[in-house]
N, C-alpha and C positions, 0 to 999 in steps of 0.2 A: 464592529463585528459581533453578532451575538454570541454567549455562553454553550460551550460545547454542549451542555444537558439540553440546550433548545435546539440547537443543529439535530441532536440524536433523538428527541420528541418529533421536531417535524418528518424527519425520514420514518421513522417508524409511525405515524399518524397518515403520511399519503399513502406510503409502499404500502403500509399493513403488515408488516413485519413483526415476525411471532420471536426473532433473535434480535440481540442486541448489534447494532452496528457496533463493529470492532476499530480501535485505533490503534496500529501500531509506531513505533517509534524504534530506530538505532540507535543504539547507545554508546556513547564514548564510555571509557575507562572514569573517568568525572562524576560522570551523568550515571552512570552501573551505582557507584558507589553512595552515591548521591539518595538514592530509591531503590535501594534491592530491598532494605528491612520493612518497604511495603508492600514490597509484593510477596507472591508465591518462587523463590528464586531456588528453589531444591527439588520439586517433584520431578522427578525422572519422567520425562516428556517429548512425543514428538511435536514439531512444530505445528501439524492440524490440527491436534487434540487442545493443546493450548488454543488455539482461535476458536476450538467447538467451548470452551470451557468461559473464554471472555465472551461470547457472546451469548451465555446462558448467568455472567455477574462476576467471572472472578479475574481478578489483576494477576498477573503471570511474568514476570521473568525467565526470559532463556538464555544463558551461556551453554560456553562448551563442557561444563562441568553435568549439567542435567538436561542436556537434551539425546535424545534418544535415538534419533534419524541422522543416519550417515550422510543423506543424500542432501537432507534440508542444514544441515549444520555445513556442509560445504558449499551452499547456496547463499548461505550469511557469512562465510568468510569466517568461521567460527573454527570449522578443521576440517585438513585436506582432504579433497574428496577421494574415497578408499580406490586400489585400483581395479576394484572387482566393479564396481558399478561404472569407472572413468571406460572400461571398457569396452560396456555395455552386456558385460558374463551374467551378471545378476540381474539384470533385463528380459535375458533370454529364458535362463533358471527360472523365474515368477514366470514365465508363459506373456509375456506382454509383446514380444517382437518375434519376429520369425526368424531370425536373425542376428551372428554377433554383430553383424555388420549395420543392420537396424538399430541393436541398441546401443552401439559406441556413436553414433549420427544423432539419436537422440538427446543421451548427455552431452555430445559435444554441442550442442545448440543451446543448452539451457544457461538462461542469463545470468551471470553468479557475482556478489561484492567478494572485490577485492580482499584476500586471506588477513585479517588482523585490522582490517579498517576499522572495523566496531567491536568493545566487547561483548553486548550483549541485543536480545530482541525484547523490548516490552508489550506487552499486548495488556488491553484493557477494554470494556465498555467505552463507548465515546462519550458517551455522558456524566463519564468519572472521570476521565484521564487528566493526571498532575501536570503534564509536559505537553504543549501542542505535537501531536501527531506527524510523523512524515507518509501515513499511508492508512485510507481507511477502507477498511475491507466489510464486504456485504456476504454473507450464506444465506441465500435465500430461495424463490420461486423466482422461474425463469420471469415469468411476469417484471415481478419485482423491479430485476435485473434489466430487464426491456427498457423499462420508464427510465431507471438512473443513466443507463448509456444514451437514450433518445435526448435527457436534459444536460449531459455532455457536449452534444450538438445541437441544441437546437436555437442556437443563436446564432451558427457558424452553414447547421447543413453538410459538415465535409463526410466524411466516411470513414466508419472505425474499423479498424485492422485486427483484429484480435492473433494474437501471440499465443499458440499452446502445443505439446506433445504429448499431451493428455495421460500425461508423468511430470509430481512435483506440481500439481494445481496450487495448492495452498498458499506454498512457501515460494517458487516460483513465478507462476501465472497472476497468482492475487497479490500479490506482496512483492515481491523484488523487480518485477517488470515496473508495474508503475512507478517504484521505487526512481529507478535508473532512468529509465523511458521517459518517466514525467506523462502518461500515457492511463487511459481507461484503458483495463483489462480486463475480457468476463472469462472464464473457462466450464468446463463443465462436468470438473474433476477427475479424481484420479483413482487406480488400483489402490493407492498406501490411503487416501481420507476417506475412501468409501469402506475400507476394510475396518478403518483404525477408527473412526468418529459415525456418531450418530448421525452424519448428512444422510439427508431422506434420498431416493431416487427421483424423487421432482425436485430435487435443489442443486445449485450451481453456486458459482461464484463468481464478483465484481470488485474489482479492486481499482484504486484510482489515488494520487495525490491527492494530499488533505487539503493543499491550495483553490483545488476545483471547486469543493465543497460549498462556498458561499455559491460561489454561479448554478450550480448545482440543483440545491434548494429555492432559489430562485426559480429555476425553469420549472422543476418540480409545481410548484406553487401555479404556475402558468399554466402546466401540461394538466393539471386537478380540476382547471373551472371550466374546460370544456372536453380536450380529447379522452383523460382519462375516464371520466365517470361514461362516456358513450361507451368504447369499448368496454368497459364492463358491465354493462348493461345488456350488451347482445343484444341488442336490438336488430341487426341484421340477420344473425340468429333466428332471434324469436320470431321472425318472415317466411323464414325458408323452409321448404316445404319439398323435401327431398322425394316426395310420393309423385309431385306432379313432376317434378322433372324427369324421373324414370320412365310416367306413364309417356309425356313429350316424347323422349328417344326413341321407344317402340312404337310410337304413331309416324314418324319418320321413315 
């Protein structure tokens, strides 16, 4: 198996990825103790701004002592989720549902670990990370995100299902679905990471098992020496000729 810093050089040399891929890891009570005094385990944080934060260099600890998000710390089983949001009152309040009835269907769908299974969330660059990964997440151009889900399948062909309520992208969608799932995740964010974090409005998220990641990079490597570099190339693009087809229709 190659050195995480090579895994996160070749994703970032085919995608072209301007962030760092992120690796996160659950942590046992063990394992917390083990690596909190290297990371960042105190900054009063929600769980997107920690993913914006590793994937621009810095190693990050989250328990339930400094995170910040109600909604994401009940999502890691870190603390009960409050019952203004379980109802979906504070749903409606933010203007996101039309509906209490809309936002208690939302929460109640969202995939959450079991309360006290872990104590903590580590997030790191992947090309730092002390611990192998259980989950590595991508912020990037939908592009990007195109390519890593196509090399998901592209040994298999089946069809991906993507999982979202377009509430709780981060921590949710990118992060605990694949967690659980064992599943590629992409979503396309949310109200709390577009408010809270520098994600551009052409960026998204991809999240998936750290196990996929060798197959991954693999198809990656496949998909570079011929399908990628065509479509960006535009070449079918650089054909078309939108003037003659208009003039076509009116001569019709």
């Amino acid at each position: 198996m190659m050195q995480r810093s090579e895994q996160a050089a070749i994703l970032k040399s085919i995608l072209q990825l301007n962030r760092e891929p992120v690796g996160v890891k659950f942590l046992t009570t063990e394992e917390y103790g083990k690596l909190q005094d290297s990371y960042d385990s105190t900054t009063k944080t929600r769980y997107c701004q920690a993913l914006m934060r590793a994937g621009q260099g810095a190693k990050i600890i989250i328990t339930a002592g400094n995170i910040s998000c109600p909604a994401s710390a009940a999502a890691f089983g870190l603390k009960p989720l409050p019952e203004v949001l379980r109802s979906g009152q504070m749903l409606l309040n933010m203007g996101l549902f039309a509906s209490l009835d809309a936002g208690k269907k939302a929460m109640e769908g969202m995939t959450r670990l079991e309360q006290g299974a872990y104590q903590a969330v580590l997030l790191s660059p992947l090309k730092d990370i002390e611990v192998e990964p259980d989950v590595v997440v991508l912020e990037s151009k939908p592009e990007h995100l195109m390519w890593t889900s196509l090399a998901s399948i592209y040994t298999t062909g089946e069809r991906l299902h993507y999982s979202t309520a377009v509430f709780q992208a981060t921590c949710v969608d990118a992060t605990v679905i694949p967690f659980v799932k064992g599943i590629v995740n992409s979503t396309l964010g949310c109200y709390g990471c577009r408010d809270a974090t520098n994600i551009n409005d052409t960026e998204g998220l991809t999240g998936f098992p750290y196990r996929f990641l060798e197959d991954i990079l693999r198809n990656l490597v496949s998909l570079s020496q011929k399908a990628m570099p065509v479509a960006r190339s535009k070449k079918a693009y650089q054909v078309f000729h939108p003037e003659q087809v208009q003039e076509s229709t009116q001569m019709q």
